[in-house]
C-alpha positions, 0 to 999 in steps of 0.5 A, spaced: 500 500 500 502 507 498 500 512 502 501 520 504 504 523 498 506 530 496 499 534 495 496 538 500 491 531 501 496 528 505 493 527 511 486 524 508 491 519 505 494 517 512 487 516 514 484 512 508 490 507 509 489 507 516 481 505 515 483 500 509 489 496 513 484 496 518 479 492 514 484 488 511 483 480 511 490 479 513 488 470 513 489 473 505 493 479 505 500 481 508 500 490 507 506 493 506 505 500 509 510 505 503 509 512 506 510 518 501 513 523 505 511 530 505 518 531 501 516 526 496 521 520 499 518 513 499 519 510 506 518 503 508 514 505 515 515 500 521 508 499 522 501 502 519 498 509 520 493 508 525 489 514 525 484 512 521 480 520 520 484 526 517 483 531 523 487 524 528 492 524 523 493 533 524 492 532 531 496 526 532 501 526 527 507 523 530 504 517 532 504 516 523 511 519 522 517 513 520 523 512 523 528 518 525 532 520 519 538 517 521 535 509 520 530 511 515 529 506 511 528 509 504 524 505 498 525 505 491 520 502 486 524 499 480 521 501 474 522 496 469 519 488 471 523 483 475 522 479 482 522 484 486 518 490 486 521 495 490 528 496 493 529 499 500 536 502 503 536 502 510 540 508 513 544 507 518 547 512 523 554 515 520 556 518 527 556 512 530 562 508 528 560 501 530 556 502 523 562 507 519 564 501 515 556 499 513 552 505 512 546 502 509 543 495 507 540 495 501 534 489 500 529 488 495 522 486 496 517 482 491 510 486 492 503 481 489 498 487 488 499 495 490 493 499 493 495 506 492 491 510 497 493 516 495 490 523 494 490 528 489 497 530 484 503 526 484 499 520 486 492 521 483 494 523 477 497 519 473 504 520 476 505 513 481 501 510 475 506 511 471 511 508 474 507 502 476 506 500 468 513 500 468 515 496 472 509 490 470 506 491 477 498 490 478 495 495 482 487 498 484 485 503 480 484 506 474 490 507 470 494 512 467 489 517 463 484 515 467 488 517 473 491 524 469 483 525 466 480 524 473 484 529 477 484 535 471 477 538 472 478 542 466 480 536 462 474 531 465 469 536 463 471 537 456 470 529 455 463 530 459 460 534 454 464 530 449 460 524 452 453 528 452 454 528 459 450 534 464 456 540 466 454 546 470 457 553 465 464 554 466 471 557 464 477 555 464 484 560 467 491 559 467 495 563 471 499 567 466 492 570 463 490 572 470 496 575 471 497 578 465 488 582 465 485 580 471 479 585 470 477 582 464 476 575 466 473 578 473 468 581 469 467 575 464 466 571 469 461 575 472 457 576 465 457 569 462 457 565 469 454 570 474 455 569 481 456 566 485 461 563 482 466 557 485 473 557 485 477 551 484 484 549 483 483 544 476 488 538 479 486 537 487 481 534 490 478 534 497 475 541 495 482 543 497 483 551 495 475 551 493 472 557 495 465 561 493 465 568 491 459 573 491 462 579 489 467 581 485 472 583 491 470 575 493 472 572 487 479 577 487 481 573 493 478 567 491 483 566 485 489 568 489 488 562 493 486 557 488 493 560 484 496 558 491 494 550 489 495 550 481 495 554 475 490 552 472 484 554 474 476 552 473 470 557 475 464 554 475 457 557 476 454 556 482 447 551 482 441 555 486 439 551 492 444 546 490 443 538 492 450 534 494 449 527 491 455 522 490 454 515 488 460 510 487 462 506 481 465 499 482 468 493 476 473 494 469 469 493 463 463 492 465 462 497 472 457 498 477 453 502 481 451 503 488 446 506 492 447 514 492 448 517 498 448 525 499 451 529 504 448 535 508 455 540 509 455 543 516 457 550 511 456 553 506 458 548 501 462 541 502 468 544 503 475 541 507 474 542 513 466 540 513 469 534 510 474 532 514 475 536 520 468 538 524 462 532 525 457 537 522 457 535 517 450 529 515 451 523 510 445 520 508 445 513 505 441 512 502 440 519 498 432 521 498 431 520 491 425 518 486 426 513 484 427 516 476 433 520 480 436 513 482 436 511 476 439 516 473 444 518 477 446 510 477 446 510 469 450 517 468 455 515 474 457 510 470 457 514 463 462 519 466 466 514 469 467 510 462 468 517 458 474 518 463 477 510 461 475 509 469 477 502 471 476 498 479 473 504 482 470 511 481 466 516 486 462 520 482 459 526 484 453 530 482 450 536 484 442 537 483 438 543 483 432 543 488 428 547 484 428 544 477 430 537 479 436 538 474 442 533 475 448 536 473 456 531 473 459 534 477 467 530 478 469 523 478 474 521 484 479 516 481 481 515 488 475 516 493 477 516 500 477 510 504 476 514 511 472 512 517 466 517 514 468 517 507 462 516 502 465 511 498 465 505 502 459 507 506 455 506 499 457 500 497 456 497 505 449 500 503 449 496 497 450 490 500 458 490 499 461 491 506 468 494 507 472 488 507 469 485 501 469 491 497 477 491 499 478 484 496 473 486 490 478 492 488 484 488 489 481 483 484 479 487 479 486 489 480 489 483 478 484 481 473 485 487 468 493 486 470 493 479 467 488 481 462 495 486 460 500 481 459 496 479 452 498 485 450 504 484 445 510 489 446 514 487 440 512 487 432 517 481 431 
């Protein structure tokens, strides 16, 4: 299992690996706890991370931090296929002159599957991805377009309207057309979206650097946090009196969908802090629907996870106007989290698939599409 990562979901991801190991059937699996540091260094940790909510893991966080530098054993993914999936360099203490004549030791380890839990850029998005093709590992999840596809939101509702799919209006701003005449954007944006508007960097989840603006003055500042987050920026219309429904989707080639869920966010809107750091916050499993709307939101859950090359597992997003009944996709989630109040899981407990099962449902699937990949010719002689 891959965990933490260089992104500012860091700490989600610490608290879904800590709820996905907890789960696990170790009759069958032995986890491997390979935590990505905040500096992006690979560590093998001496024990999983316990924290299984994201508010324990900024609170408690020491009791998921590797060991001390001076013995950190680092980890090193070999990017091509062989026997052992990963070599580990273990540091050892230069000061000490029992060890000056062995500075580190160095092992290698084969890995069956890989379950990366890892949220948001260099994890999500394509990048671990990668190297796991290259180096011919299985692993839970989509792949590499899927993953890339799934993080960029600008991307994945160019190929939601390609697909015929639902989206609210939006726009597209990349740092250096901000920069260059931010009053021109501020007022197409008020003319052709109105407010209020939301903000969101294009390549992050967990609703990190999403703000609501109301007023231009508001919109100024919003842009200037997104900015802090990525380059690329995607400015929404606000749905009037809008309703959160989330739905998961699960399978390769031929997905399925769970019950809906909705959430009733403690503020304003499903913001970090309402998903993960207050209690506020009121998932309702199952979401109260008609069933036409069940239906729909189930039918267009697994057309979006389709048009962005989805494989094993998906969390599909939606937003629904109370006053129309207008559904409108709003993302799909590649990596959804796997925390102690994450939907993903609760939805598909919901659809008679409990936590465990679903773990081993993933990881099959996983192995599946693998073994499916080895048909593949890599050579034209």
């Amino acid at each position: 299992m891959i965990y933490g990562g260089r992104s500012g979901e860091h700490e989600v991801s610490v608290a879904s690996a800590a709820s996905i190991i907890r789960h696990l059937d170790r009759t069958r699996f032995d986890p491997v706890p390979i935590r990505i540091e905040k500096d992006g260094r690979w560590t093998l940790a001496d024990k999983p991370p316990m924290s299984v909510s994201a508010a324990e893991v900024l609170e408690h966080g020491r009791l998921d931090v590797a060991r001390p530098a001076k013995s950190r054993r680092e980890t090193f993914l070999v990017a091509h296929p062989g026997d052992d999936t990963l070599v580990t360099v273990e540091r050892r203490d230069l000061a000490d002159p029992r060890q000056a004549d062995n500075s580190a030791m160095v092992t290698g380890l084969g890995l069956d599957v890989i379950f990366p839990v890892l949220h948001g850029p260099y994890g999500e998005d394509g990048t671990v991805q990668g190297l796991l093709e290259l180096a011919n590992v299985p692993y839970v999840g989509a792949g590499v377009l899927g993953s890339a596809v799934g993080m960029d939101k600008a991307v994945m509702k160019t190929l939601f309207a390609a697909a015929g799919l639902p989206i609210v209006p939006h726009m597209v701003v990349i740092r250096s057309q901000w920069e260059r005449d931010a009053p021109a954007l501020t007022a197409r944006a008020a003319a052709t979206l109105t407010y209020p508007v939301f903000v969101k960097p294009a390549n992050l989840g967990s609703s990190v650097g999403i703000s609501k603006a109301k007023t231009h003055e508001e919109f100024a500042a919003a842009m200037t946090l997104a900015l802090q987050f990525d380059r690329k920026i995607v400015i929404e219309a606000a749905v009037p009196n809008a309703r959160e429904i989330e739905c998961g989707v699960l399978g390769n080639d031929a997905p399925e969908a769970s019950i809906p869920g909705e959430i009733v966010p403690s503020r304003e809107f499903y913001d970090y802090e309402a998903k993960y750091l207050d209690e506020g916050s009121t998932p309702i499993i199952p979401a109260p629907l008609l069933e036409s709307q069940v239906r729909d939101v189930q039918r267009l859950s697994i057309e979006a996870f389709r048009a962005v090359d989805g494989a094993g597992m998906s969390r599909v997003d939606f937003l629904l106007a109370r006053d129309t009944g207008a559904m409108y996709v709003n993302e799909v989630n590649t990596i959804p989290g796997f925390t102690t109040i994450s939907m993903y899981p609760r939805m598909w407990e919901a659809s008679g698939l409990p936590y465990p099962s679903l773990i081993d449902r993933l990881i099959t699937l996983a192995l599946e599409r693998h073994a499916e990949k080895q048909h593949l010719r890599t050579s034209i002689t």
